[in-house]
N, C-alpha and C positions, 0 to 999 in steps of 0.2 A: 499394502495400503493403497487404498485408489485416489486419484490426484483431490477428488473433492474432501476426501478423510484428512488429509495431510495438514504440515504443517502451514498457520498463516490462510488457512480455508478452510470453513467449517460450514455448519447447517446456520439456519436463521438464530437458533439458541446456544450455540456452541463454534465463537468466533476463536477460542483459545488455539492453545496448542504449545509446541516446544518452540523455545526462545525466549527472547529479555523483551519487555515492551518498554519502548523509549517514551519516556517523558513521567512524572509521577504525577497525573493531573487525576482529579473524583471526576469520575464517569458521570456522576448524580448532577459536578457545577453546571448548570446554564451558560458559561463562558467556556466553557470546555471546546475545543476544535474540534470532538470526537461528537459533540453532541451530546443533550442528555439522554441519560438510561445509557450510553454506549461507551464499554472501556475503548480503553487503547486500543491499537491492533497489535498484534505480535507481529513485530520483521524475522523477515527467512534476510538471512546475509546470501549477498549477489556474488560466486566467486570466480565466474567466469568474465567478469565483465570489468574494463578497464575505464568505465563511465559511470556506471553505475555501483553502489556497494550496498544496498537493503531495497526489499519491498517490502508488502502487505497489499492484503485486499480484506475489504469489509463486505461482505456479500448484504446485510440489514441496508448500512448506505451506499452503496453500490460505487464506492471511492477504492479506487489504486494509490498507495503512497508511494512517491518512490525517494529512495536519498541519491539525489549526485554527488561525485567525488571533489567535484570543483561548483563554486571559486568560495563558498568560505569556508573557513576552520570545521573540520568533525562534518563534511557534506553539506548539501544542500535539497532541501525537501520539497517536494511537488507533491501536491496530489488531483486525480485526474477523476473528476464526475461524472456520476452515471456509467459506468463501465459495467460491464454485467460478465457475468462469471466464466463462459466460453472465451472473454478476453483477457483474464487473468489467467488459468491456462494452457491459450496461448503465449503467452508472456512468460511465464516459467517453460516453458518448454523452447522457446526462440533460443538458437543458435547464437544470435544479436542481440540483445535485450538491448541497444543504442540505437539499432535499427529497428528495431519491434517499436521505441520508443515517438522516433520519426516518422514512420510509417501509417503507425497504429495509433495511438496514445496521445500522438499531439492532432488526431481528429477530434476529440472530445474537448469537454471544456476544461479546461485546468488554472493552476495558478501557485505562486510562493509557498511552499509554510504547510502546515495543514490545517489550514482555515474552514471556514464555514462553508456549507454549503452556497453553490453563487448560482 
């Protein structure tokens, strides 16, 4: 299976894949963080990494989620705008996903939660 087939990255039509999609919100609400028309993403759990514990990428919004381990209860969500799919990727493939995070990830624009596009 080649990294774009995989789990947590799909074609424009086919965001699925294996795993639990966090949150049970309708793709269809207008208040949705995912946006309408756009489900959830599926997270690939992170097991190398002592900062991080879940991604996703949505290739349609071109959004990285990511959960940190700290500081509150069940992680803490990020999600990182405009990312385009050579940097998701790279991201699954980083040694560091904490350093990939510093590096790479806090160039773009981001923020709390997985809110709206900003």
């Amino acid at each position: 299976m080649s990294m774009d087939e995989g789990w947590g990255y799909g074609s424009e039509d086919d965001e699925g894949g294996e795993g639990e999609a966090l949150g049970n919100l309708d793709p269809n609400d207008q208040e949705s963080p995912w946006g309408a028309g756009e489900a959830p993403p599926t997270f690939r759990p992170v097991t190398n990494s002592s900062r991080i514990t879940e991604a996703s990428y949505s290739p349609r919004s071109r959004r990285l989620y990511v959960r940190f381990v700290k500081p509150q209860p069940g992680g803490t969500p990020w999600t990182y705008y405009d990312v385009p799919p050579n940097v998701w990727r790279n991201f699954l493939r980083a040694k560091s996903k904490g350093k990939f995070v510093n590096r790479v990830l806090n160039n773009y624009s981001y923020g709390p939660g997985w809110g709206p596009e900003r």
